[in-house]
VEXMI-357689 format. One line per 10 residues: number of its first residue (from 1); their letters; for each residue x, y, z of C-alpha. Coordinates in Angstrom, 2 decimals. Each point is the difference from the previous one (the first is absolute). Last residue first. Example, Ala and Ser with C-alpha at 12.3 -4.5 7.8 and 13.67 -1.06 7.14 Angstrom:
// VEXMI-357689
2	sa	13.67,-1.06,7.14  -1.37,-3.44,0.66
END
This chain:
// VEXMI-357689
86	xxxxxxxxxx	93.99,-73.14,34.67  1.53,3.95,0.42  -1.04,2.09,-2.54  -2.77,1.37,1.50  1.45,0.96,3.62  3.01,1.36,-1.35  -2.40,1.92,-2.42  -2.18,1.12,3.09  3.52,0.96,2.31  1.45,2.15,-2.99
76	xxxxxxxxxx	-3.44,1.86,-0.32  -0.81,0.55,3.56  3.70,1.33,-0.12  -0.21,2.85,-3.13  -3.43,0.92,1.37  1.49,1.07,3.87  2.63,1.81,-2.01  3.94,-0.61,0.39  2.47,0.84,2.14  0.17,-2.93,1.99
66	xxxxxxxxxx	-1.23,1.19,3.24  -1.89,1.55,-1.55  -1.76,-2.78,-1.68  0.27,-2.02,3.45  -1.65,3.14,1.70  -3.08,0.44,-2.40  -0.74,-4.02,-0.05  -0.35,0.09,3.73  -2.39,2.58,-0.28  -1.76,-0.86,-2.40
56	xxxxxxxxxx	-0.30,-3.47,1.71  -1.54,1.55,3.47  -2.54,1.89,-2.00  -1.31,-3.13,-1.61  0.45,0.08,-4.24  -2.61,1.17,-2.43  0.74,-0.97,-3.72  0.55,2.61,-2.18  0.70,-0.80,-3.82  2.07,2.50,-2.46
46	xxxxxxxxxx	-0.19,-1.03,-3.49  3.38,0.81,-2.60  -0.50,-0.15,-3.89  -0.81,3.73,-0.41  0.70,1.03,-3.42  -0.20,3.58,-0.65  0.48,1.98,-3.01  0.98,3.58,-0.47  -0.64,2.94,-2.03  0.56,3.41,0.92
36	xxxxxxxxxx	-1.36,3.17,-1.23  1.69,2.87,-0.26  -0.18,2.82,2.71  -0.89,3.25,-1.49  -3.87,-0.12,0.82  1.07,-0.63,4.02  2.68,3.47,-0.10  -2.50,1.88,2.36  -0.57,-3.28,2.08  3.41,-0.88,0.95
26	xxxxxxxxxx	0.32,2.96,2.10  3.63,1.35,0.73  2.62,-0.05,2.33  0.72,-3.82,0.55  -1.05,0.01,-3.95  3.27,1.68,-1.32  2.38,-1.48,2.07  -1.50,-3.40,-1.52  0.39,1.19,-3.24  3.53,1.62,0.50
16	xxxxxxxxxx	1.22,-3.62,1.25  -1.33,-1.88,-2.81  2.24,2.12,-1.96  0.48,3.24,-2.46  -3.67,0.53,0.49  -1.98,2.42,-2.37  -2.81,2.02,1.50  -3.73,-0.49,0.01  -2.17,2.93,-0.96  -2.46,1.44,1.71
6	xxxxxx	-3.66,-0.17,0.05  -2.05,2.71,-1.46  -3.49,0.34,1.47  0.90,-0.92,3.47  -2.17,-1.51,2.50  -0.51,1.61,3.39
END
């Protein structure tokens, strides 16, 4: 049921009290109160999937735990290794 006279948002003291605040109540009756934000975005970075046998993924899953790091973070170590070497 919608409300005919929507309440009003309180002060916060803190980020804290805000977020306190909005774990117990709705977002949506306080919406028109909000201000408006303004950001830009500048997305440089592409993502690229190449398919890769089973077996390799695999393989290539257990050597990057093995060395604490993500499967992405060694295929992409072992290419530019690969590229930059004559």
């Amino acid at each position: 049921m919608a409300r005919n006279n929507p309440k009003n948002l309180p002060h916060f003291r803190s980020l804290d009290e805000l977020v306190e605040f909005f774990d117990t109540h709705d977002l949506g009756e306080y919406w028109n109160q909000m201000p408006e934000a303004h950001f830009e975005v500048d997305i440089k970075r592409k993502t690229h999937l190449f398919a890769l046998d089973v077996d390799l993924a695999v393989k290539l899953t257990e050597i990057a735990k093995s060395r604490h790091i993500s499967s992405e973070a060694l295929i992409n170590a072992w290419l530019r290794e690969k590229i930059q070497s004559p």
